[in-house]
C-alpha positions in Angstrom: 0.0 0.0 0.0 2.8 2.4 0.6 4.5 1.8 -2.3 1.0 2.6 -4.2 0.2 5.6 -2.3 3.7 6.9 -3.0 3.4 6.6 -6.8 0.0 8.5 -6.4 1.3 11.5 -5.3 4.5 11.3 -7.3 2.2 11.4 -10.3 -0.2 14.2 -8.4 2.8 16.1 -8.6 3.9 15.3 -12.3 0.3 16.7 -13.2 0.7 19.6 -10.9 4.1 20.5 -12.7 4.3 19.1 -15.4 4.0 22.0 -17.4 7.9 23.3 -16.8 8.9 19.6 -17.1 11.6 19.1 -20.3 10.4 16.6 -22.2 12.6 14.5 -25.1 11.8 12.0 -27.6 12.9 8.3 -28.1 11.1 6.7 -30.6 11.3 3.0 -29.4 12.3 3.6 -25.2 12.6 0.2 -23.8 10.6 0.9 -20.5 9.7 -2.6 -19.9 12.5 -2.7 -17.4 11.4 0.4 -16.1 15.2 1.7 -17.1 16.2 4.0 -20.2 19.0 5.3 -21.4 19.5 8.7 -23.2 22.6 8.9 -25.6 23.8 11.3 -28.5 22.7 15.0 -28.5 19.8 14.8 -25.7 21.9 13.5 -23.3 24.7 16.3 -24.0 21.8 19.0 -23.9 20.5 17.0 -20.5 23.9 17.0 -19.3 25.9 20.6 -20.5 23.6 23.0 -21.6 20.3 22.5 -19.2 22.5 21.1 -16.7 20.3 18.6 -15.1 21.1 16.8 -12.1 20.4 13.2 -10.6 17.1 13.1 -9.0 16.0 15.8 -11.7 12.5 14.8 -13.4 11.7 14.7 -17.0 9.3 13.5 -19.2 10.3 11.2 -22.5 7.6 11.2 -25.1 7.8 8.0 -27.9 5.7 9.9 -30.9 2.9 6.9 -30.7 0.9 8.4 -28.1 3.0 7.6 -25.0 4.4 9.3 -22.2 6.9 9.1 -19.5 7.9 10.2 -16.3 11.3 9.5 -15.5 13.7 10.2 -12.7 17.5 10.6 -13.4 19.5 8.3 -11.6 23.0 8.5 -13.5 24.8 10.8 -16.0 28.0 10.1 -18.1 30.0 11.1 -20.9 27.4 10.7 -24.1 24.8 8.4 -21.8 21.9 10.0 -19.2 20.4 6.2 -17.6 16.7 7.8 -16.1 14.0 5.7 -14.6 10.3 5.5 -15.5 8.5 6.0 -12.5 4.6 6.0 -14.5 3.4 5.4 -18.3 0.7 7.8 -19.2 -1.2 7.7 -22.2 -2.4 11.2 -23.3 -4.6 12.3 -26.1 -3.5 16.2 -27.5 -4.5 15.2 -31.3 -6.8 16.3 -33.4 -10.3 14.7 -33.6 -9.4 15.0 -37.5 -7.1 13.8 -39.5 -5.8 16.2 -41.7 -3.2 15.4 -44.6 -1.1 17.9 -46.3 0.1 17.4 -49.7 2.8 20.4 -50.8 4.2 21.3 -53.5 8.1 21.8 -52.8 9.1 24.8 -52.1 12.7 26.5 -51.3 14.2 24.6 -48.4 14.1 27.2 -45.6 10.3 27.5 -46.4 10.0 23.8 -46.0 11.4 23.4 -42.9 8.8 26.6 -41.6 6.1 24.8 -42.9 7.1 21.6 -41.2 7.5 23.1 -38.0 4.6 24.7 -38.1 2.3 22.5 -39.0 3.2 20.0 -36.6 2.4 22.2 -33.8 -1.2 22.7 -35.9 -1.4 18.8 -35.3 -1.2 17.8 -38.8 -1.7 14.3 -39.2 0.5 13.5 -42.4 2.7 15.6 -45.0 3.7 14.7 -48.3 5.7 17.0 -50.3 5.1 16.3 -54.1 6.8 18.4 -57.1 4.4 21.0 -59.1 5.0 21.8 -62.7 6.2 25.3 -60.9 7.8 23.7 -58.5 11.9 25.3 -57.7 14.0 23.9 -56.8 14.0 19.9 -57.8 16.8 18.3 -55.2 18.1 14.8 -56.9 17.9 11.7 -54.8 20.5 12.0 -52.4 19.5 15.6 -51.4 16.2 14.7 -51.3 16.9 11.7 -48.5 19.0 14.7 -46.6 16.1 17.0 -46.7 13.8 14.1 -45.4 15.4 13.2 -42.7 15.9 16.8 -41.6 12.2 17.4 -41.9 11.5 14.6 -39.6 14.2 16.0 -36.8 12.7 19.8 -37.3 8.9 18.0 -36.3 10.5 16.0 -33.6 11.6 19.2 -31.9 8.5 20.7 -32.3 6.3 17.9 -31.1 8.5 18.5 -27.7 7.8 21.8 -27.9 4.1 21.8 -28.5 3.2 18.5 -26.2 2.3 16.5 -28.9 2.8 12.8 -28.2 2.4 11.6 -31.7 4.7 12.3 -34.7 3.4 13.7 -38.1 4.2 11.0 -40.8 6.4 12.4 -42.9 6.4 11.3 -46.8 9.2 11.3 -49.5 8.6 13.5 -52.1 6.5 12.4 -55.4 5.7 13.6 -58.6 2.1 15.5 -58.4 0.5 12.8 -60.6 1.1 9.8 -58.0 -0.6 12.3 -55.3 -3.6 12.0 -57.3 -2.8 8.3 -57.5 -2.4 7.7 -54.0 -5.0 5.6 -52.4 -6.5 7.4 -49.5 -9.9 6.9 -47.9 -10.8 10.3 -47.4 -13.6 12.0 -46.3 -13.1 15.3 -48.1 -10.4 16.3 -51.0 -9.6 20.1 -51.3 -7.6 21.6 -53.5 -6.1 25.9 -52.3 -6.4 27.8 -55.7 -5.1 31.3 -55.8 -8.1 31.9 -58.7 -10.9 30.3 -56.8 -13.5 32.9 -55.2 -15.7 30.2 -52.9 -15.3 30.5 -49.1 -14.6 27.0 -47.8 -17.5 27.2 -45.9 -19.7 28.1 -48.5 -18.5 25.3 -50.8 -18.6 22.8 -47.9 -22.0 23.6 -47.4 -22.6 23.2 -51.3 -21.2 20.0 -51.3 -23.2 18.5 -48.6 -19.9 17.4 -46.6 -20.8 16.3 -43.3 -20.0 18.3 -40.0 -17.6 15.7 -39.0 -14.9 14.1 -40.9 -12.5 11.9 -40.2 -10.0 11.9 -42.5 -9.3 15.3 -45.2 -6.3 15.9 -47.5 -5.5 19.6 -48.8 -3.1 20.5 -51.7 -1.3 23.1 -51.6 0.3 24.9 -54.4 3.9 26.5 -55.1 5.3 30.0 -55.4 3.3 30.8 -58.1 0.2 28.1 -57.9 -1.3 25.3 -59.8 -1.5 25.3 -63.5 -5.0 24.9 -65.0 -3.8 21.7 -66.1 -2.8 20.7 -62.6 -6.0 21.9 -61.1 -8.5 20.8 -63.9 -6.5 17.3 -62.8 -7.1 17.3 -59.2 -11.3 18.0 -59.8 -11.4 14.5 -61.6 -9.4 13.2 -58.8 -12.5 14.1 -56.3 -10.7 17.2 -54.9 -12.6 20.4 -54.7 -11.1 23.3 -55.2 -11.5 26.1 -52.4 -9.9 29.9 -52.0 -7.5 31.0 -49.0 -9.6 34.7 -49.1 -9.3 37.9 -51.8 -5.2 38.2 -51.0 -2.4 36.7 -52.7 -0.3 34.7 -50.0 3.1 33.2 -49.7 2.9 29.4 -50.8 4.2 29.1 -46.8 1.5 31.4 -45.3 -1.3 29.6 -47.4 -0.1 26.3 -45.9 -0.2 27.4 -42.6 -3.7 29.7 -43.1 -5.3 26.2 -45.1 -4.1 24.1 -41.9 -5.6 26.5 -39.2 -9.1 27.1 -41.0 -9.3 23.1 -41.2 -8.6 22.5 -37.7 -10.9 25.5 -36.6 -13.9 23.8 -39.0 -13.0 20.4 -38.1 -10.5 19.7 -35.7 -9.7 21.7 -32.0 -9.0 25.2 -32.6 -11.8 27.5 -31.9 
């Protein structure tokens, strides 16, 4: 019984606090032992830069819904050994699950978008390549660019208390979006030349109030041909307007994200 009521209030007080609690992700932590281990450059920031201490709490998240609460109990060169004191499961997602599809853009805006829709709890991005799409990155770039795009959402799923990661796609030719099998519930395609509210054309289109499952294309610098977007319609997508203004292909990403989550998902 003691043993019980002490893990009770340790995990009072991890609710109470858990808000100024760092939190770091290990996507496979092997907490059946109830012992994990923190190597490479989390346990150098752990170690140098916050300069943590044994007995300090912290919170390790595994992108799959889990989370948890840790005590540290040693730190070394490269290695910080923690151990889990509770496993919580949390739900901060989105009742909705919203896929971005983006045309490629110039790679500082791509790594804004990622980071930014992640912390909009985005669901999936795939990055496809436009007829105006600059600049076009050969294989091996494109693998670099990848896996940086899956470190910048990492981060920010620490940062915003997510506890899931946003799937992250390798880039395809626009075509094989169209291709893709997806159940979805709803298909939109951001025009710059559209002049229907998405409201208005939801309405229109007799889409339910709920959905579970949307995907959104976005265009480039520049938008969508009229090839491109006369191609999506007969793919099922319809196409919508981001309002009377002409907006950077980064802006309309984020602004197409937040209008979908405020109709559909948890942002009022």
């Amino acid at each position: 019984m003691g043993s019980y009521i002490k893990k009770f209030i340790y995990a009072t007080t991890i609710i109470i606090y858990k808000g100024k609690m760092r939190r770091f992700f290990i996507e496979k932590p092997d907490s059946e032992s109830g012992n994990i281990s923190i190597v490479g450059t989390d346990a150098n920031h752990i170690k140098n830069v916050l300069r943590m201490r044994t007995g300090d709490k912290i919170s390790i998240v595994d992108g799959r819904g889990n989370e948890h609460l840790a005590t540290i109990e040693k730190l070394t060169s490269g290695c910080v050994d923690v151990a889990v004191d509770a496993r919580i499961i949390s739900n901060r997602e989105s009742p909705v699950e919203i896929i971005i599809a983006q045309a490629y853009l110039k790679h500082k805006k791509m790594d804004f978008i990622v980071r930014q829709i992640t912390e909009l709890g985005v669901s999936q991005w795939t990055p496809f390549f436009a007829a105006r799409s600059v600049p076009r990155p050969d294989d091996k770039q494109l693998a670099k660019r990848t896996a940086r795009w899956e470190m910048i959402s990492r981060e920010a799923l620490k940062q915003c208390r997510r506890n899931r990661l946003m799937k992250i796609r390798h880039p395809v030719p626009f075509k094989d979006i169209l291709k893709s099998e997806c159940d979805c519930d709803l298909k939109i395609i951001f025009c710059t030349n559209e002049t229907g509210h998405l409201a208005t054309l939801l309405k229109n289109h007799n889409r339910p109030s709920t959905l579970r499952i949307i995907m959104a294309l976005i265009g480039p610098e520049g938008g969508f041909t009229t090839q491109e977007i006369e191609n999506a319609k007969a793919g099922g997508f319809i196409p919508a307007s981001l309002g009377p203004r002409i907006l950077r292909a980064e802006t309309a990403t984020v602004a197409a994200c937040t209008l979908l989550q405020h109709y559909f998902g948890d942002i009022c």
